[in-house]
DRENDO-1510 file (C-alpha; in Angstrom, 1 decimal, always signed):
<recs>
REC; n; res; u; v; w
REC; 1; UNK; -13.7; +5.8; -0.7 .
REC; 2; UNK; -10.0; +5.1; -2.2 .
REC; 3; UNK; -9.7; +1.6; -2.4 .
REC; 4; UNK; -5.7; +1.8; -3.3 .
REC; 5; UNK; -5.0; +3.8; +0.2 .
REC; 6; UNK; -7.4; +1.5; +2.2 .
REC; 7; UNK; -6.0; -1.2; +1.0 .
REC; 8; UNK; -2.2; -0.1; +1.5 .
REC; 9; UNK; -3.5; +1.0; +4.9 .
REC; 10; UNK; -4.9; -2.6; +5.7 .
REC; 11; UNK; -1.3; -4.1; +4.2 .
REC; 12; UNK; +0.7; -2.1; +6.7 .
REC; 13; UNK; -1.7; -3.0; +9.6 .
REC; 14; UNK; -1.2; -7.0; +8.6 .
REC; 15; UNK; +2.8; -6.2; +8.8 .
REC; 16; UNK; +2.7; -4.7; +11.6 .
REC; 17; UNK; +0.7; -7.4; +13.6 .
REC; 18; UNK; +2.6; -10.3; +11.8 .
REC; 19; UNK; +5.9; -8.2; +12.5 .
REC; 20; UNK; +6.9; -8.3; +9.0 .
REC; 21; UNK; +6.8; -12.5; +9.0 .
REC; 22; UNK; +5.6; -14.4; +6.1 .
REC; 23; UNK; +4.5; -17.6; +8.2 .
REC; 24; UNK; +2.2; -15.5; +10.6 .
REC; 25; UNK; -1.6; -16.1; +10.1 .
REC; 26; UNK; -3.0; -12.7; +10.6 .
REC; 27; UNK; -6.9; -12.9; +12.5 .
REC; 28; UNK; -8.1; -9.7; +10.7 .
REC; 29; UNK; -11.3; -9.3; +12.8 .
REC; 30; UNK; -8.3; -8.4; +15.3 .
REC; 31; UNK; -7.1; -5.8; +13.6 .
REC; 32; UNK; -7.9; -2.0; +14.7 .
REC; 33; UNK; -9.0; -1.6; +11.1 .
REC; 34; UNK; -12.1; -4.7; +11.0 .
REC; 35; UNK; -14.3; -1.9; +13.3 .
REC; 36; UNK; -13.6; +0.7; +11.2 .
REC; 37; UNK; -13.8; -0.5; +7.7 .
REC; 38; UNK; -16.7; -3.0; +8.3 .
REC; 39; UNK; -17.2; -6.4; +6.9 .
REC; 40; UNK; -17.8; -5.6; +3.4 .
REC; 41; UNK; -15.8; -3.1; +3.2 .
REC; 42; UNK; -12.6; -5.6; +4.6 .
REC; 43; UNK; -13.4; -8.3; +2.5 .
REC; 44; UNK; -13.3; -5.8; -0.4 .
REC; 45; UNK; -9.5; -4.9; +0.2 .
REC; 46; UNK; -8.5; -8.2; +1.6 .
REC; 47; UNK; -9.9; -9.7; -2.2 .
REC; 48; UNK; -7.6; -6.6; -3.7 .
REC; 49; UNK; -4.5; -7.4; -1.7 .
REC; 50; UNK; -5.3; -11.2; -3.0 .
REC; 51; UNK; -5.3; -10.4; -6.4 .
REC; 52; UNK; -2.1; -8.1; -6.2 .
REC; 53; UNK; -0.1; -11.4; -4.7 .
REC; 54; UNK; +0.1; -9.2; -1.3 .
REC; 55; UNK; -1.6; -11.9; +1.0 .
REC; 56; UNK; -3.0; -15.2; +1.1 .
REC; 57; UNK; -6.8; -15.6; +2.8 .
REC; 58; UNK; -8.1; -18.8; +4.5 .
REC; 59; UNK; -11.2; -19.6; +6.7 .
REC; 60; UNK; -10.3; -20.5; +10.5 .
REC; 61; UNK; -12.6; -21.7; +12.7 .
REC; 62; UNK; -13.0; -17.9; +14.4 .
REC; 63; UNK; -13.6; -16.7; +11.2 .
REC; 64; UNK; -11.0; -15.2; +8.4 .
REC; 65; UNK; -7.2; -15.2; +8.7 .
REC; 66; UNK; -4.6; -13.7; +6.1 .
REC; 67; UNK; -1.1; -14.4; +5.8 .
REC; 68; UNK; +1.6; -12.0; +4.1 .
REC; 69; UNK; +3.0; -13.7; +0.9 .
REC; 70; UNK; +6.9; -12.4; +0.6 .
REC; 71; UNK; +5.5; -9.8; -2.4 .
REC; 72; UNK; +3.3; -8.3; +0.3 .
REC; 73; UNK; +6.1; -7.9; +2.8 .
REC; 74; UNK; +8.0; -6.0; +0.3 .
REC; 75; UNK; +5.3; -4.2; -0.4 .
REC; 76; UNK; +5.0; -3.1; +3.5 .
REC; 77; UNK; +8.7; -2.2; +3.7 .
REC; 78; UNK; +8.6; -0.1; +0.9 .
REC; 79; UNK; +5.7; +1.7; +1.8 .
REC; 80; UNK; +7.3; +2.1; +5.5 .
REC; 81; UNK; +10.9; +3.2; +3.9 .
REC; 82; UNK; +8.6; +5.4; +1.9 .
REC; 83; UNK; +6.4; +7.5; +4.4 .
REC; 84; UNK; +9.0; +8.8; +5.8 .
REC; 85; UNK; +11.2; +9.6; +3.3 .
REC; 86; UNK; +11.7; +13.9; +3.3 .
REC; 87; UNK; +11.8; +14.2; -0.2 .
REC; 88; UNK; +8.5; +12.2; -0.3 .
REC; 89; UNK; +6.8; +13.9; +2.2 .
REC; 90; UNK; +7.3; +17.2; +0.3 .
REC; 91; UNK; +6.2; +15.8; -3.1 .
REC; 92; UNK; +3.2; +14.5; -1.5 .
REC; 93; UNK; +2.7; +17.9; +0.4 .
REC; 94; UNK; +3.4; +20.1; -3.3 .
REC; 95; UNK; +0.8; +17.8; -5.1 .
REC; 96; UNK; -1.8; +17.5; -2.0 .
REC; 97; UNK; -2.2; +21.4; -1.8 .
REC; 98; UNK; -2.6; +21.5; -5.5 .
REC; 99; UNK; -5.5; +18.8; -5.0 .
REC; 100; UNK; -7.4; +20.2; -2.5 .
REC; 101; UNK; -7.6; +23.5; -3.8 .
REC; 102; UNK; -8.4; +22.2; -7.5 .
REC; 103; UNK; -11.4; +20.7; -5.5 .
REC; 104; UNK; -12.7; +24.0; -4.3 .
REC; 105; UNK; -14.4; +24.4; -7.6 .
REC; 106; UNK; -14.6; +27.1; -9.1 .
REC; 107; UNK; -12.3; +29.8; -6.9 .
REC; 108; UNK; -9.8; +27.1; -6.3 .
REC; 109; UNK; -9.1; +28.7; -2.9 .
REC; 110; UNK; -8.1; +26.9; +0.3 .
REC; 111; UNK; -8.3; +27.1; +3.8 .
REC; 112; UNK; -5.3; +25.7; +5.2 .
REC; 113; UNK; -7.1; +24.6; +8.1 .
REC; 114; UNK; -8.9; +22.3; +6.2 .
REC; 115; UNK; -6.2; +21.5; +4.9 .
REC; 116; UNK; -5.0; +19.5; +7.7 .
REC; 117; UNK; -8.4; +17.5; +8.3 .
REC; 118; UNK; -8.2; +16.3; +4.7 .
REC; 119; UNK; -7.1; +13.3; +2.9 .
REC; 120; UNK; -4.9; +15.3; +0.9 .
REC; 121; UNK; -2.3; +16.2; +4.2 .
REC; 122; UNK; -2.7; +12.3; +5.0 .
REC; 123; UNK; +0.6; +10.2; +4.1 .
REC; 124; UNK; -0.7; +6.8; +5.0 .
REC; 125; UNK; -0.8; +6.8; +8.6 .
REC; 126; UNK; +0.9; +9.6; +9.4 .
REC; 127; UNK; -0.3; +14.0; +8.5 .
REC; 128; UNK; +2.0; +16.3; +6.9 .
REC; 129; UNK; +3.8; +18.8; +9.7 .
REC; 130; UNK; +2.6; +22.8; +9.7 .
REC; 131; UNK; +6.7; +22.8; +8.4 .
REC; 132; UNK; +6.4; +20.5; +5.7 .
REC; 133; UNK; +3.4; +22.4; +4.5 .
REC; 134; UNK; +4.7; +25.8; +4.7 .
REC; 135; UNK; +7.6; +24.3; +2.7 .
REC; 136; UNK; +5.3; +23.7; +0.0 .
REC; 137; UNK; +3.6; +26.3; +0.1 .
REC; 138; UNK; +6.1; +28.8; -0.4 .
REC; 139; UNK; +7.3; +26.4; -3.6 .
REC; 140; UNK; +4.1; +27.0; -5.2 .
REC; 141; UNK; +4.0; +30.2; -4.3 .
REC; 142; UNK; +8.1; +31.1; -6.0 .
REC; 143; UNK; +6.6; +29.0; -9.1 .
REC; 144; UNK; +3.2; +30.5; -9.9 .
REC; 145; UNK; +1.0; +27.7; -9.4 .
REC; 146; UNK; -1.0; +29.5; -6.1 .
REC; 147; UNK; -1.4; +33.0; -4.2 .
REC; 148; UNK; -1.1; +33.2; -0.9 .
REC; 149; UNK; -2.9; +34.8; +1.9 .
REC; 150; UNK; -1.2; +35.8; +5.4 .
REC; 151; UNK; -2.0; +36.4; +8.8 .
REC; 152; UNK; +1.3; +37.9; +10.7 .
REC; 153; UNK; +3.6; +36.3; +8.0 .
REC; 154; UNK; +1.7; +33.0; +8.5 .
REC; 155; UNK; -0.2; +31.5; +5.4 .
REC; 156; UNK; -3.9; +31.1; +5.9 .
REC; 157; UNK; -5.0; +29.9; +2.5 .
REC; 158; UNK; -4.0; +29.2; -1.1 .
REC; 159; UNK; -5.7; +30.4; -4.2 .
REC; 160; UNK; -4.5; +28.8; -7.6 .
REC; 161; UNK; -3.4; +31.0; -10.3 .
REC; 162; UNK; -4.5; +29.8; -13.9 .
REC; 163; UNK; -1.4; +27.9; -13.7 .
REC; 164; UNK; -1.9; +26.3; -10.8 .
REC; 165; UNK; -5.6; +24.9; -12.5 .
REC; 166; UNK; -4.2; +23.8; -15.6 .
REC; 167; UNK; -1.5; +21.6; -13.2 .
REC; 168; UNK; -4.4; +20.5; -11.3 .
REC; 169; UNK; -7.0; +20.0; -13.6 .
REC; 170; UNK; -5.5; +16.4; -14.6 .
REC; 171; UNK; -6.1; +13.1; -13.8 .
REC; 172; UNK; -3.1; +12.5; -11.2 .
REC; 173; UNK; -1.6; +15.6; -9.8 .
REC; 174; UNK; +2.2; +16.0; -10.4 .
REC; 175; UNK; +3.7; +19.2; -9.6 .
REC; 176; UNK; +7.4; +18.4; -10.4 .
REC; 177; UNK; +6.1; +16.9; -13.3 .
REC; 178; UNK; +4.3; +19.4; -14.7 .
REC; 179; UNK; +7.0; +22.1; -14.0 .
REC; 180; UNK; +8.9; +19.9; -16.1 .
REC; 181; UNK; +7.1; +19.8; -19.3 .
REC; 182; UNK; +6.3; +16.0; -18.6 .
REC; 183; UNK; +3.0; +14.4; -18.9 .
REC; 184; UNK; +1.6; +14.2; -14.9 .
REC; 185; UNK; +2.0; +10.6; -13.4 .
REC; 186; UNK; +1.1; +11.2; -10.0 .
REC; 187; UNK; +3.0; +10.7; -6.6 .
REC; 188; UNK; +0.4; +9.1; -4.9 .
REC; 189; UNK; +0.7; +6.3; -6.6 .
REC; 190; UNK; +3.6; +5.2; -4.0 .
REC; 191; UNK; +1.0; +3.8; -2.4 .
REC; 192; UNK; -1.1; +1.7; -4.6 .
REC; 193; UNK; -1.2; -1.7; -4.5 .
REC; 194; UNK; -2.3; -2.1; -8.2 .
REC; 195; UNK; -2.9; -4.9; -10.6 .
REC; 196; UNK; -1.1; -3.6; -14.0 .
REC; 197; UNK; -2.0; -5.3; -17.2 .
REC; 198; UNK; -3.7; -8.5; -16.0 .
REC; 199; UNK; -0.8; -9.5; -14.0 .
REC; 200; UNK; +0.0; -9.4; -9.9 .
REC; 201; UNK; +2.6; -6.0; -9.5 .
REC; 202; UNK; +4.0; -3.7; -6.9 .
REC; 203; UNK; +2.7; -0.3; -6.6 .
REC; 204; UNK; +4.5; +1.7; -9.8 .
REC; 205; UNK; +4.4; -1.2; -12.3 .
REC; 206; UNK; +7.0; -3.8; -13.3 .
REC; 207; UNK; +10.2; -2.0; -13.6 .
REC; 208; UNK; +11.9; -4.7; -15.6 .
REC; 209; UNK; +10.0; -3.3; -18.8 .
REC; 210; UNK; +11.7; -1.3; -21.2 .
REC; 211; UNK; +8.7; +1.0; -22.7 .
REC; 212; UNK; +10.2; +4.4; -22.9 .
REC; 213; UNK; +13.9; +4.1; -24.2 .
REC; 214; UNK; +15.7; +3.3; -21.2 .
REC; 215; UNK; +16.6; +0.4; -19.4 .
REC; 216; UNK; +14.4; +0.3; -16.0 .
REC; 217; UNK; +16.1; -2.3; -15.1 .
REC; 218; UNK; +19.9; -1.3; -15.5 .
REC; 219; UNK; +18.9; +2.2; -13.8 .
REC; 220; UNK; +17.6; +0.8; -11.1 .
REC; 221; UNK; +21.0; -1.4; -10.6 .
REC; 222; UNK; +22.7; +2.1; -11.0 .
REC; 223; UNK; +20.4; +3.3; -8.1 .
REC; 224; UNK; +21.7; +0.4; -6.5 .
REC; 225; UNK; +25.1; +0.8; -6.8 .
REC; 226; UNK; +25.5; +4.0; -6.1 .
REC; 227; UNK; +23.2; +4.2; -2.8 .
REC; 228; UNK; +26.6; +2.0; -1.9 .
REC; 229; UNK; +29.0; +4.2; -2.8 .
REC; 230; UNK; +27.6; +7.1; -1.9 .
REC; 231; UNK; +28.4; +7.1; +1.8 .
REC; 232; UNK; +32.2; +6.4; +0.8 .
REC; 233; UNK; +32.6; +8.5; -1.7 .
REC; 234; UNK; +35.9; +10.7; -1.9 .
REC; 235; UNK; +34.2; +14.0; -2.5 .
REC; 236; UNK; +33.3; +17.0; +0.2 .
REC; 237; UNK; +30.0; +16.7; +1.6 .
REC; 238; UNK; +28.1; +19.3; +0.0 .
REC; 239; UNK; +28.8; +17.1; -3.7 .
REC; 240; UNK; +27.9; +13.6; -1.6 .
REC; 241; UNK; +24.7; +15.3; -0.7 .
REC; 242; UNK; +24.2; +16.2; -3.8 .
REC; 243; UNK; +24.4; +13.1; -5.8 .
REC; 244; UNK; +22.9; +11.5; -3.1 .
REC; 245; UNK; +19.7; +13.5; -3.9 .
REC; 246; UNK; +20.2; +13.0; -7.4 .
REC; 247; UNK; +19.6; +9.4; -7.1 .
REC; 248; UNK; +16.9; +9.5; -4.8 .
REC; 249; UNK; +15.6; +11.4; -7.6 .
REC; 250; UNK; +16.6; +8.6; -10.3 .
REC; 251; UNK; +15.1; +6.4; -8.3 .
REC; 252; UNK; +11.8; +7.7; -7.4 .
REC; 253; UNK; +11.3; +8.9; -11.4 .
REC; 254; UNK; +12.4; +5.4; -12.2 .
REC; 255; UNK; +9.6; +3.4; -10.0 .
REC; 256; UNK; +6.8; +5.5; -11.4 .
REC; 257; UNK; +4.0; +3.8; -13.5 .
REC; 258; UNK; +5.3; +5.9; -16.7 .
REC; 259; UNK; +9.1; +7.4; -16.2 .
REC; 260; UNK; +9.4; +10.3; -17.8 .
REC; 261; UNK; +12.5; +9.6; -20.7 .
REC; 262; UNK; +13.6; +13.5; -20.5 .
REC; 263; UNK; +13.3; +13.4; -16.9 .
REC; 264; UNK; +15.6; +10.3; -16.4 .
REC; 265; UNK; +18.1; +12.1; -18.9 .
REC; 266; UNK; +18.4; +15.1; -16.9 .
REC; 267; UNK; +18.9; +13.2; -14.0 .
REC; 268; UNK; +21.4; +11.1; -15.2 .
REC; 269; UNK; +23.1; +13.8; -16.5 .
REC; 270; UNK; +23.9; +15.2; -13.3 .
REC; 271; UNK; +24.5; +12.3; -11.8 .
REC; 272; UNK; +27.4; +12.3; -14.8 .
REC; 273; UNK; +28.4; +15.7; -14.4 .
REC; 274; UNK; +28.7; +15.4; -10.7 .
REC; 275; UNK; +30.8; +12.5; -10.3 .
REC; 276; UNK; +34.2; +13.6; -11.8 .
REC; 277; UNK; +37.6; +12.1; -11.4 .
REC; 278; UNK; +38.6; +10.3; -8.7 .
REC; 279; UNK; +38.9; +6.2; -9.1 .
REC; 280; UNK; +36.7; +5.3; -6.8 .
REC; 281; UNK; +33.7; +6.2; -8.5 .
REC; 282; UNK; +35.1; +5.9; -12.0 .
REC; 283; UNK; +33.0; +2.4; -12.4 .
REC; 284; UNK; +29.5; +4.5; -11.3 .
REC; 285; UNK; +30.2; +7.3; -14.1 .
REC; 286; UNK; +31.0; +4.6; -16.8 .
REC; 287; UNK; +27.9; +2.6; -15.7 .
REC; 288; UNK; +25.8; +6.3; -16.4 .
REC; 289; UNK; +27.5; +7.3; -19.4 .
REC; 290; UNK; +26.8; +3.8; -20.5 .
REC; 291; UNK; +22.6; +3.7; -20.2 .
REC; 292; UNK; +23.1; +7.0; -22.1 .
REC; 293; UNK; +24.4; +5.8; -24.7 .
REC; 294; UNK; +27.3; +8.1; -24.5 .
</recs>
């Protein structure tokens, strides 16, 4: 059982039946879910969703009824805006390969048809694509971290290389992380709906606390601002999709439960690099050169 993806699971279901309203009442034995999950089980995740400030609960005379709170709507949107999100998808793919085939203890090899039937290709609701895999696959392959095995050019199944164990042999898988010298944090935690340090949070942690040398909070503005000024931006479009990347990056480093200070640098450094002269984004490279410190 994961109790973090049920219960993410169960907080999209309740959004999509309340159609994202906060005044709805919710009748969860109604939901596709109540069969599945059974009643335990659903008043297990429904008492986690509580205590995360995601939903309210209440007795009605046909039994129990939820309502979103507005924290819990957010939560849902995000999630959503999330799942679908490429650059997601392919970090979830690079650290649910890893997963798997750490499982297969002790060869550490992997069919890729199981693959597919397994949590670890599950995004929420939705299963990686055969392209999103491959994708991955041949980025773990460039870096070390697995062998391959091919039928017709096609992989069949991954074997990780001592590299590839000592990345997966962690608490929370995080490729990108760990090619980066970092301390693994661990995608999937997009999706948790977590109580951090005895107080209701979103999913990554509080972002308005400054633990690691930065200011989350001013980043995050950054991220902000610039997802505005992207689109208008007076550059060619190869360098817009660039720094548009770059601070999907930023942000995505950003929300984790512990940002990685020399990750956030790099980042912001070529955010800075990137965005040269013209005035129009002269305010977005004064605002990076000024969290910094330069």
């Amino acid at each position: 059982m994961d109790t973090e993806q049920d219960s993410a699971l169960l907080l999209l279901a309740m959004y999509q039946q309340a159609k994202g309203s906060t005044q709805e009442y919710i009748e969860v034995d109604q939901l596709p879910e109540s069969g599945t999950l059974g009643d335990d089980r659903l008043l297990t995740l429904i008492s986690h969703l509580q205590h995360a400030d995601m939903v309210e609960s209440l007795e009605v005379a046909s039994g129990l009824a939820c309502q979103l709170t507005p924290r819990g709507a957010v939560k849902a949107e995000q999630l959503l805006r999330d799942r679908d999100r490429p650059i997601v998808r392919y970090d979830m793919a690079l650290n649910g390969l890893i997963a798997a085939a750490t499982d297969k203890f002790p060869k550490h090899t992997l069919e890729l048809q199981e693959f597919l039937f397994s949590r670890h290709a599950r995004v929420l609701d939705t299963v990686l694509t055969i392209d999103e895999i491959f994708s991955a696959i041949e980025f773990l392959e460039a870096e070390k971290l697995v062998t391959v095995e091919r039928d017709g050019g096609r992989p069949t199944a991954i074997t990780l290389t001592p590299q590839g164990r000592r990345c997966g042999w962690t608490d929370n898988v995080d490729v990108q992380g760990f090619l980066a010298g970092q301390q693994p944090s661990g995608i999937q935690q997009n999706w948790q709906v977590t109580v951090n340090g005895g107080a209701p949070q979103m999913g990554q942690g509080n972002v308005q606390h400054n633990t690691f040398g930065y200011d989350l909070a001013q980043v995050m503005q950054l991220v902000r601002d610039l997802n505005g000024l992207v689109p208008s931006m007076n550059v060619p479009e190869p360098v817009r999709e660039l720094i548009a990347e770059d601070v999907e990056a930023l942000e995505r480093e950003a929300g984790r439960e512990n940002p990685q200070p020399a990750r956030i640098r790099r980042l912001l450094e070529g955010i800075q690099e990137t965005l040269v002269t013209p005035d129009s984004i002269q305010i977005a490279v004064m605002a990076v050169t000024r969290i910094l410190g330069g």
